[in-house]
Structure formats: C-alpha cells, structure tokens
N, C-alpha and C positions, 0 to 999 in steps of 0.2 A: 334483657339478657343478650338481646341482637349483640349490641356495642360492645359486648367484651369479644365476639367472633367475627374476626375481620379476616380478610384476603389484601396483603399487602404486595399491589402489583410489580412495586418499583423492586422486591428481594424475593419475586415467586414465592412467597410464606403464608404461613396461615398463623394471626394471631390468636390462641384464645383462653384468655388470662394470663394467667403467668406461664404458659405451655404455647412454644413453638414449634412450626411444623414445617420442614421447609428441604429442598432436595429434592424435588419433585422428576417422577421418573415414570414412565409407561412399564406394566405388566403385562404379559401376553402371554397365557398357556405357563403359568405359574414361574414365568422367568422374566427378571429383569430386561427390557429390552432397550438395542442401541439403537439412539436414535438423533436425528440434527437436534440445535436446539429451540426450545419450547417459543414459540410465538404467541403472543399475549391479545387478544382481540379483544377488545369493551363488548359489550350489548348493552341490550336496553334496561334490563334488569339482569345485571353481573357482568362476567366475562367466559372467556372461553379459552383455554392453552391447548393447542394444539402443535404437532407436530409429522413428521413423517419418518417412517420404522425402514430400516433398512433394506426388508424385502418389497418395500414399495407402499404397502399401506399406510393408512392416513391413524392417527390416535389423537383421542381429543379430551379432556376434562372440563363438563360444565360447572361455573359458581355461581350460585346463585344465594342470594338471601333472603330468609324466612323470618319468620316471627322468633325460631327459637337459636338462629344461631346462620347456617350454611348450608346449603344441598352444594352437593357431591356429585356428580355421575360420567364414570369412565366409555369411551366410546370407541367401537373399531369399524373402521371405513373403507370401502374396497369395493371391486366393483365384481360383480355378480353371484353367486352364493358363499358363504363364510362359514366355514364349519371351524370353531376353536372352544378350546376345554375350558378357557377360563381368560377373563378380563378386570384389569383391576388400575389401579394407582400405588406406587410406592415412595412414602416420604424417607429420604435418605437417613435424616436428620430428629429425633424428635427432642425438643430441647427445654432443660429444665424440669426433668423428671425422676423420682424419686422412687417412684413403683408405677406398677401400670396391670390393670384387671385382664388375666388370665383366663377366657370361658369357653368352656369346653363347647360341646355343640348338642350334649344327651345328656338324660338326666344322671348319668354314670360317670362323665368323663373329667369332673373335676371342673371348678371353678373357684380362683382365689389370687391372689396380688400377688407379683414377682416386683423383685427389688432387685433392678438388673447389676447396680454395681457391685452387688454383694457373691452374685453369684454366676458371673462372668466364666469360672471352670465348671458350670451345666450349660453353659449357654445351646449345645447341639443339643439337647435335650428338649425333644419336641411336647413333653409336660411343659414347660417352658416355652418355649418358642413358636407355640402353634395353639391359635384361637380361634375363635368362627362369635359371627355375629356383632358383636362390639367389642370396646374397652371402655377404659378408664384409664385417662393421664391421673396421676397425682404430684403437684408439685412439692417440695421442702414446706413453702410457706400454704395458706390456705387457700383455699378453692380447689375444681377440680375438673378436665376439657375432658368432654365425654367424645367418645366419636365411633360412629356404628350403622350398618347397614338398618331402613327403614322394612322393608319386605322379604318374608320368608319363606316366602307359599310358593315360589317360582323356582329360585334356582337357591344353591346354597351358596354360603356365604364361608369364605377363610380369610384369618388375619394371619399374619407371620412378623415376629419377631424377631430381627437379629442387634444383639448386645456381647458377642465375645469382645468386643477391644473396649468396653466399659462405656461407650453412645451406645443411643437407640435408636432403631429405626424400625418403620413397620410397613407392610404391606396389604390392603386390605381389597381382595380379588371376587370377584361374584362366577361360581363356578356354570358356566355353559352348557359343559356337558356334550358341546358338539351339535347342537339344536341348531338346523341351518336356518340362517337370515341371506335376507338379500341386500346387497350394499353398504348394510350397516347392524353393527349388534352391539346394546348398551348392557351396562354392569346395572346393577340395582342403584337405585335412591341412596348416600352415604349422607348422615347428617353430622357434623362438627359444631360443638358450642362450649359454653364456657359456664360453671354453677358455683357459688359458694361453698356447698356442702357435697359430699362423696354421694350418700344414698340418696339424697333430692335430687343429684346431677344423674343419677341410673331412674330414677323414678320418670324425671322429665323424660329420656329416653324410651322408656315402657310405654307411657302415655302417645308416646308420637307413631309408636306404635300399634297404636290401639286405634287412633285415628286415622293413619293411614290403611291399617287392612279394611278388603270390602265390604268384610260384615263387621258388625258390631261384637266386643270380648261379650263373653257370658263369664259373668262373675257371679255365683251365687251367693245373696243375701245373709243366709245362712250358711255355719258351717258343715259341712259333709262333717259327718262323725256317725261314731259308732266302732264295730268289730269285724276283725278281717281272721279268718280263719292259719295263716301262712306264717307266721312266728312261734304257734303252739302244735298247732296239728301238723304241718307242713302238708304232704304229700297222702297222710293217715286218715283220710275220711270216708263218712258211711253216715247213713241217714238217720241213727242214733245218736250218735256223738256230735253230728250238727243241731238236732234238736235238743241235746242237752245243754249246747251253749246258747242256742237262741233263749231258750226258759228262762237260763241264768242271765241271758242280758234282760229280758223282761220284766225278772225281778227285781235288778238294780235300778232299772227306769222307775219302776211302781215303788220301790222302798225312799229312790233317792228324789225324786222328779230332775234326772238329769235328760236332758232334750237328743237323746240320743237320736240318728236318724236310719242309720242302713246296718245292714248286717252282710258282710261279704263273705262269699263259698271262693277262695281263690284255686290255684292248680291244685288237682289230685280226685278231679270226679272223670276227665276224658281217659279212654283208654291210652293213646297218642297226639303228640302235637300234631293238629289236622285235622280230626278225626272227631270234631265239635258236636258234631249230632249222635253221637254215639257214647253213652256212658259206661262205666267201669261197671262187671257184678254186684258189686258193693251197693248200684243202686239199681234195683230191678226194674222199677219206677221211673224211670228218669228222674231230673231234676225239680219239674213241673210242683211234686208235693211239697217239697220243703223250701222253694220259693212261694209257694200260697201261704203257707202256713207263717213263712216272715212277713208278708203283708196282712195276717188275720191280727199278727202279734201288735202291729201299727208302725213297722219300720218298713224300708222299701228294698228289697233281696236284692242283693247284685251276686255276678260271676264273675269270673277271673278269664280271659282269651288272650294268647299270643297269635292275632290272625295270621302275621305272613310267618309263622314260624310252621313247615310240615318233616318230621318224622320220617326218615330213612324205612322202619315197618313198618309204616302207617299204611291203614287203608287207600285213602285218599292216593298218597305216594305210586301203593300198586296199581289202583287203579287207572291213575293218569299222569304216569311220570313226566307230561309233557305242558305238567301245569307247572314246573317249578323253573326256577331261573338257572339258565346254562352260564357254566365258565366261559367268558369269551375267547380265550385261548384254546383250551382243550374240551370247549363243549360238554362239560361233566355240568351233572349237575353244583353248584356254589352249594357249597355248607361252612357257613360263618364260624358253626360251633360241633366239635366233633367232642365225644367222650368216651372212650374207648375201656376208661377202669370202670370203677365199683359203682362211683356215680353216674348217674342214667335218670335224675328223677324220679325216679321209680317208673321209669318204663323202658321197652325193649330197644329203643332206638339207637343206634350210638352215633347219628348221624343227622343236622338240622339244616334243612334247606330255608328257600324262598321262596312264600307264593308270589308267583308272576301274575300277580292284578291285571295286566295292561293283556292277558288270554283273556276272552270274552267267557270263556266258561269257566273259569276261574273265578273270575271277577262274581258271575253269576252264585257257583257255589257261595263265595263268603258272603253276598248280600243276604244268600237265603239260611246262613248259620244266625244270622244276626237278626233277620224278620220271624225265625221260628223261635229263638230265646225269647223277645220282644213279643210278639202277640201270642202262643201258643206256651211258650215256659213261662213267662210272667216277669221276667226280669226286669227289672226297673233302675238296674246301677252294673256300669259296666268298667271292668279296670281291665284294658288292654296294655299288657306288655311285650317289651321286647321289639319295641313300635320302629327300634333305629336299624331294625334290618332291611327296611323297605327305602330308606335314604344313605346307607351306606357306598353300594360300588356306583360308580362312572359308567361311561360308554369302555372303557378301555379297559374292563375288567369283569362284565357281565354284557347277557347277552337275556334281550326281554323278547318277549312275542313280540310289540310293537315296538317299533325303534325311534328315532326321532324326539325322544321325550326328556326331559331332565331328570334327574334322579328325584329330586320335588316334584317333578308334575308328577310320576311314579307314584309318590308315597301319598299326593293330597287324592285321589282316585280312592287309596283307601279308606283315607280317613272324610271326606267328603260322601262317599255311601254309606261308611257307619254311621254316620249325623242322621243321613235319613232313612237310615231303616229303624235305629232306635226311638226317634222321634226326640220327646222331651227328657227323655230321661237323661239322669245323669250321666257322667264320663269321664275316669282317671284315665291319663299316658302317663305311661311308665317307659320308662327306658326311650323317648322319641326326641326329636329333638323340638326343644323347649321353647322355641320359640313362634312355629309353622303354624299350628294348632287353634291361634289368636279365632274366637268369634263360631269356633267348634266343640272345643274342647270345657270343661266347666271347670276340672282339676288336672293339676300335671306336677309329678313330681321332680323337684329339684335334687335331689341327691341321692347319694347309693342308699342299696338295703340296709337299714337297722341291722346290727350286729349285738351277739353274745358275748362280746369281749371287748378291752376298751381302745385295745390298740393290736396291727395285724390288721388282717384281710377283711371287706367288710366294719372297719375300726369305727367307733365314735368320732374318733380326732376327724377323720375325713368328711364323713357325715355333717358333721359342725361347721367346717371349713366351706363345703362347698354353698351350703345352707343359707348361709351369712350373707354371701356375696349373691343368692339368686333371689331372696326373699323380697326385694323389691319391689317386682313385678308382683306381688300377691295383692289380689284385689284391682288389678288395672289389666291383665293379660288374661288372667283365671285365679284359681285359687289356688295357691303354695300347698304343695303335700311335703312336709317332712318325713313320713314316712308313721310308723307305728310306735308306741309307747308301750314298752316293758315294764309292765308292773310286779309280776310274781316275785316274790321271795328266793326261791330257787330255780335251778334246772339254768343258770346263767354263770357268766365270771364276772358279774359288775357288783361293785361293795354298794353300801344302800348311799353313801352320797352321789355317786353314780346317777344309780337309777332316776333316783330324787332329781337330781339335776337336770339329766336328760329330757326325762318328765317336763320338766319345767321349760326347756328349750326350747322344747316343741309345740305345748300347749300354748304358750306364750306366744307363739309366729304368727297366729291368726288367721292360719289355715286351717285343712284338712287336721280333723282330731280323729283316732281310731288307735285300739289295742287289738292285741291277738288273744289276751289271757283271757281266762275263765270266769267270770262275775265272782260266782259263789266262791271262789275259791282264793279270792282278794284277802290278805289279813288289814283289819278297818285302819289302818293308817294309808295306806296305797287307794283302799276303796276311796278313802276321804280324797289324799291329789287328786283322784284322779275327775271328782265331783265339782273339785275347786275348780279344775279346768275344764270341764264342760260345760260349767253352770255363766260361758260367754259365749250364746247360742249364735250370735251374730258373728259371722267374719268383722275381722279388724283388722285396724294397722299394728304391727311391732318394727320397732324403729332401733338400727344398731349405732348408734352415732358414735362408734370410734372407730369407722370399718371404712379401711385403708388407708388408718394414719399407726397402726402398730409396724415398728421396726423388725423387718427380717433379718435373719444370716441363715447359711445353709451350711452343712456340714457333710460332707459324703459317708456313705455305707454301703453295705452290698450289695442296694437293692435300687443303686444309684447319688439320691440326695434325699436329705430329711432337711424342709424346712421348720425354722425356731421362731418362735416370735412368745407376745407379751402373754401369756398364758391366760389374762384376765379377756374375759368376753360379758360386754355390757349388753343388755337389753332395755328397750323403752316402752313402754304403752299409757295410752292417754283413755282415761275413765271417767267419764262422769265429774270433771273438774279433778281427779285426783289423776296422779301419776304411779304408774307401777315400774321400780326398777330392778331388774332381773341381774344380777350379779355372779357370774361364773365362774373360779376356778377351775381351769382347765389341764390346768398342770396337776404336778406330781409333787411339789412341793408348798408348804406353806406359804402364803402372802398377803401382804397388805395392800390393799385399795382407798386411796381416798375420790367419795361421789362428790363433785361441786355440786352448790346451789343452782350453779348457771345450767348442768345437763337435766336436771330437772326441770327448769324455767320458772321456781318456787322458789322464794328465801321466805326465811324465820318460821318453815311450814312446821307443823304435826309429821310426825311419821313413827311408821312401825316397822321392825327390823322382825325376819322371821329367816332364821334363828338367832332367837335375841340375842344369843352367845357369840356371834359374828360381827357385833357391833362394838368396835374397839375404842370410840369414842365421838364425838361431835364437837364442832367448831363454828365460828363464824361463815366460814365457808363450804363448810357441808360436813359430811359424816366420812369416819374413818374406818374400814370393814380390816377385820383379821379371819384369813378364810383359810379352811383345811385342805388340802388335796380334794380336789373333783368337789368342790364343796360349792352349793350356791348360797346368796344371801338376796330373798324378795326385801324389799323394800317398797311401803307404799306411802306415798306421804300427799299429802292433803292442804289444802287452802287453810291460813289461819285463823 
C-alpha cells in the first residue's frame, strides 16, 4: 500500500493513487498564513518543508513513511512560550476528485460524501465545508486516498473544505487550544494513503487508530442487545411499568431463546439534569430494586446519565453554582441548551449548563454519582449522553476552574474516571465525539435519535446517511450503536415497509441491537424480525460496498440544500460460507436493482430472495430486484 503514497519532492505534492495533493501552505490559528517559500530538507527517514511566517516564527511539516502510506505532522517554532489556538497544514490543490467524506465530529452532527462540483452554490455552507477527524478522497475511476488525523484524546482535530470555484482544497488543523509549549508545539500525527476500496480504505484508517491509542479498543465479542426504555415510555416511568416491560422481555427470551443481554432505564427517573443521586417520587425506593431485579431476570440493568449536563433548578446548581463553566466574556454561567417553551423534558429547568470537571469538587461529586450507581445501585450498563458538551467550547469562549487544558484533556478527565469508577461494566456515548473514546468506551453511537417519521427532524433519511459512512469503525474502535429499532404497529408515521426495512438496517450493522417496544405487545410478524435479528449473538462485520461511488446533485430549499443521490442502499454480510444481501429502497418511488455475481463473490450460487415478490428475475450475471418505496429485499445465497 506504501507505493501508491508517495511525497513527490521535485512539485511539493503528495501522490496517492489517482488523488493529488499539492499547494502546500502553513495554518496558523485557523488562517492561512504568509509565508517565504517552502524549503525542502531530506532526512534520514523522509523530509522536512519548512519555512518562515511573517511575524517571525519558524513552520515546518514532517514526512515520513510508514507501513500504511505517510505521517503528517505540522509544527510551530519560536522561541520561548507559544500560546496558539490551532496549527495545521493546508493543500491548495486536491486533484482529481470526485466526492470527498464529510464527518462531523459527534454522534449528531452528520456524516456523508459531498460532490463538490455539484454543488459549488452551498459551498459556504459549513454542513459542507467543515469536517473534523478525517476524509475520504474518492476519485471518477477506482480506488480511494484516505487522509486523517491518528489521535483523539489530546486535542481536537478540524478539516475545512473550500470548493466554491468548482477545485478542492482542504485544511486539516489540530486545535491547541492555547496550551502553552515552549519553543515549539506540534499538531497531531496526519496519516495519508492510498486503498482500492472506499470502506477498506476507512477500515485501514480505524485500525491505525486503534493501534496508535494507549490502550487497547474494547470491542465486545458479543452484541449489546436488548431494551432501552426511551422510544415508548420517554420521560413516563415508575417502578411498575418498568417491571412490566422487564417480565415481558423475560418472557420473550424464555418463549424465543433470543440472547438478549441488558435492559436499559434511560431519562425520566432524576428529578434534574445533575441531580443523579436523587430520584423522582415515582420511585420511593431509589433505583437499587428494579436494577436487582434485572440482574435476578439474567440481564445486566443499565441507566441512562447526561454527567456534564447540570439544570438551571437543579439542586446541585443551587448548591454550588460555582461548579459550572463560566462564559468567558461575560462570566455567566455557558448553557449550550436553553428551552424556554412547553418542552422541558419534563422537568423544571429551562436552562443547561457545564459541569466544570477540571473543579476538584466537582470532579469529586461525579466520581461519587458513578461509584454509588456501580457498587451500591447495582448498575452494570451505563449510556451516558450528551457527552459533546464537555468538548465543545475553546479557551476563547469558556472559562474552566483550571486553565491551561485543551478542550480534550477537559472532556478525557471525564470520561477516564467513568472507566474507573465503573470498572468492567459496560458503556454507551452518545452524543461524544466518536472518535476520543478509543480503548474506554465499549459502544458509541454513530448517528441521530431514531425517529417516528420518515423524513423532517430526527428523519430516517439522515439516520441512514450518517450510519453508512461511520459503520466502519464497528468492531475495530468499539461497537457501532445504530440506535434502537421500532417495532410496534402503531403510535408511529412509518408504513410497515419502513419499519421492516429499518429493522433490517440496523440489525444487519453488527452492532449494538436494542428496542424500546413492549415484548408482549409485538404482533408475531415483528416478534419473529425481530428473533431473526438477535438470533446473531456475536458482533460482526456489515459491509456497504457502494458507499461513495453513488452520484450526488443538490437542489436548494428553505431549509438551505437537500442532497439527492441513488436511493438504493446495499448492505453485505458474510456467514458461515453464505452471504447475506440487504437491499434497500430508500426512495419514494419504485425501482430496479440489478445484484452482480461479482458483489457477492459467488457465481452459479443457490439463493433466497425474501420477499420472493422483489425478485424480478436472474441472469448470468446475477439477479434483477423490482422494489417498492422504502421496500427492502434480504437476499441470501449460498455455495453450490
């Protein structure tokens, strides 16, 4: 793989396959800087391009090569303490590109392929134009140069896109923060290489990931599954109607032997965000009984915690307003999320701060929410949300009890004492950013909340979209949460090819499996999906192999730009010598698919088409599907 990722001295470019990179320019505090130009140094192993910035300082990029392609690393030189926001590299130029992977930086904020020449009148559109952590070149012809920061856990990482004159160029910066060095301060590790395939070429990238962080990922063997209280009850619980649905998932384990494993209580038992050791009326008892009673059943009880999220009423709030993170301007306390109407979560607060981790007594309280859930409540599965408010502001925009820190060191303080007050148990993020987490984390969800409708806020379409493009990492970083699967009949807007499909989406990823619906209350076609899909107790691969070669166009609306593309969404999994292939109508209107022999890696096989009605014919070359709106068609075919 080395030899397709070259550094071509004699045009300062970077070869890697059919994707050029070349225009090379110093960043500094998130601007292009002027600077003489670039001197080229050999070493021993690589070279070195340095130059000198206008105000006097030195900037340098090391290249070096590895096993899987190029190291990256931008540097800034000066002489005696350096306080800057941000240090990076900017290729003028990226040439020979046809789309390039878009990824957000949380499990919320989207991730998916822009096709810049298409849509050059969004190009200010920072959905577009503003990535963090890596990309993806994809060229016209095949192959695909991946290129992307190796480390998370330090400082955060932004890419930037600019494509309005129809080229591309990208900048890819390791934000500071303002953390003073002395003489000199380096950006993170950048790796550039070059892969045949789109998902292999993000897979390799995950892996180098995984290897590079200090600890080793926790990938569990098995998959997390089971039921999560937050799609049916929402906000509505009491220690009735929790034991009601624990029974019923107990019964469906014992009727069906599906390997269920956890049973999740999410928001709607604290009084306020903060305010963790303290439950609602509704449980007189605390929580302690009805997490025993899910460990009597043979599953392992989790809870639901937003730690740095605290509540304008909240106890906590009144009693130590001086735990929360100040505005750095106006010293108020930061609230990311204010709600002033009807919705409130159902609680009194209309206003949601930051706990300031980096206060010792702070820090102190949330260790001790989490050692008393853990040894004294019983909790053994913990889905912490809302994880991206501890990594969101800068030095320039908040104000911590301790200063000097990056927003990452900030947020790993958190997430490094939940590891060890929980011990072994398990661990969803939600809402964090998706990549930091490597070797702590066991699950993390890639994309928005599952929605009641198929398009709008919370939509399926985005769901899907972001999905696709993160599922990679599942099983090499942690385990992929899709989120939850809607089964009921009612009380939704999704028709049953929907459902069905969705269902199948997700089940199929190889991740995290879990519903919110009520066992008992399944009618037996849904109970059966939903048996099909838990009865693959092992995490696996799902593999999308047309994922960032469908053609975009964008279209404007009021709500800025709706991208369009091939409505069909393939899925792949490999079983036991057979292949399973997941075939999705995504769209709104009827369509044709034809599956080759070749994406399977099977000619002249056996197969079963479910729903047989979806199979519009076969050929030498494979099978030809007729699909309804939102309709999917499994396909399993088999060795002859």
């Amino acid at each position: 793989m080395s030899s397709l990722a070259q550094f071509v001295p004699e045009t300062q470019s970077f070869t890697l396959g059919n994707v050029t990179l070349s225009q090379i320019a110093p960043m500094v505090d998130g601007e292009i800087v002027t600077a003489q130009k670039l001197e080229i140094v050999a070493e021993d192993e690589g070279w070195s391009l340095r130059t000198l910035l206008d105000d006097g300082r030195g900037w340098s990029l090391s290249i070096h090569p590895c096993t899987k392609g190029l190291l990256l690393t931008a540097r800034l030189h000066g002489a005696g303490m350096i306080h800057c926001d941000a240090i990076g590299v900017r290729f003028g130029l990226v040439h020979n590109v046809e789309r390039f992977l878009r990824n957000g930086y949380t499990s919320w904020d989207g991730s998916y392929f822009v096709e810049p020449r298409a849509a050059t009148q969004f190009a200010s559109d920072p959905k577009l134009n503003a990535g963090y952590a890596m990309t993806a070149f994809v060229p016209p012809a095949a192959g695909v140069a991946v290129a992307g920061f190796l480390r998370h856990d330090r400082f955060q990482s932004r890419l930037s896109f600019d494509f309005a004159d129809g080229s591309l160029a990208v900048g890819f910066e390791t934000l500071i923060d303002r953390v003073p060095h002395i003489d000199e301060v380096s950006g993170e590790e950048i790796i550039l290489f070059a892969q045949s395939d789109v998902e292999e070429g993000l897979r390799d990238w995950a892996r180098r990931v995984a290897e590079t962080s200090d600890q080793p990922a926790r990938v569990p063997p098995r998959r997390i599954s089971g039921w999560c209280s937050w799609y049916s009850l929402y906000a509505s619980l009491d220690p009735e109607v929790l034991e009601s649905h624990l029974a019923a998932m107990a019964r469906y384990v014992e009727t069906t032997g599906a390997g269920l494993t956890t049973f999740l209580i999410d928001d709607g038992f604290t009084p306020e965000m903060g305010d963790w050791l303290t439950t609602k009326p509704q449980f007189p008892h605390g929580m302690a009984p009805i997490l025993g009673a899910t460990t009597e059943r043979g599953f392992q009880p989790g809870l639901w915690i937003a730690p740095f999220m605290v509540g304008n009423r909240s106890a906590l709030y009144r009693d130590h307003p001086d735990w929360v993170v100040r505005d750095r301007e106006t010293c108020e306390p930061l609230a990311p999320m204010k709600f002033y109407g009807e919705f409130r979560w159902h609680k009194r607060s209309e206003a949601y701060y930051v706990l300031d981790v980096t206060h010792p007594d702070a820090e102190s309280y949330i260790r001790s929410v989490f050692r008393t859930w853990t040894r004294e409540w019983g909790c053994r599965y913990f889905k912490t949300d809302f994880m991206h408010l501890g990594s969101m502001y800068g030095p320039s925009e908040a104000r911590w009890h301790r200063e000097g820190l990056s927003r990452m060191d900030i947020w790993m303080i958190m997430v490094r004492l939940i590891r060890e007050e929980i011990g072994d148990a398990q661990w969803l993020l939600c809402g964090a950013p998706i990549w930091a987490p490597v070797g702590l984390a066991d699950a993390v969800r890639i994309g928005r909340d599952v929605g009641v409708r198929w398009d709008g806020d919370q939509s399926a379409q985005s769901l899907l979209r972001d999905q696709t493009s993160r599922n990679f990492a599942n099983g090499i970083l942690w385990q992929a949460d899709p989120d939850c699967i809607l089964l009921r009949e009612n009380f939704h807007h999704l028709s049953d090819d929907q459902v069905r499909s969705l269902a199948l989406f997700a089940g199929l990823a190889g991740g995290v499996l879990m519903t919110s619906d009520n066992f008992d209350e399944l009618s037996p076609r849904r109970k059966s999906l939903f048996t099909e899909l838990a009865a693959r107790e092992s995490a696996f691969t799902c593999e999308f192999p047309e994922l960032g070669r469908t053609l975009l166009t964008y279209e404007a609306t009021q709500a800025g730009f709706e991208a369009c593309s091939d409505p069909i969404l393939v899925q792949r999994v490999s079983e036991e010598g057979s292949i399973w292939i997941n075939v999705f109508n995504t769209g709104a209107q009827r369509t044709d698919k034809h599956i080759c022999w070749d994406l399977a890696g099977i000619k002249d096989a056996a197969y079963i088409v479910d729903p047989p009605s979806a199979l519009s014919r076969g050929d030498a070359d494979g099978l030809w599907l007729d699909l309804a709106p939102y309709q999917s068609a499994l396909i399993k075919i088999s060795p002859p």
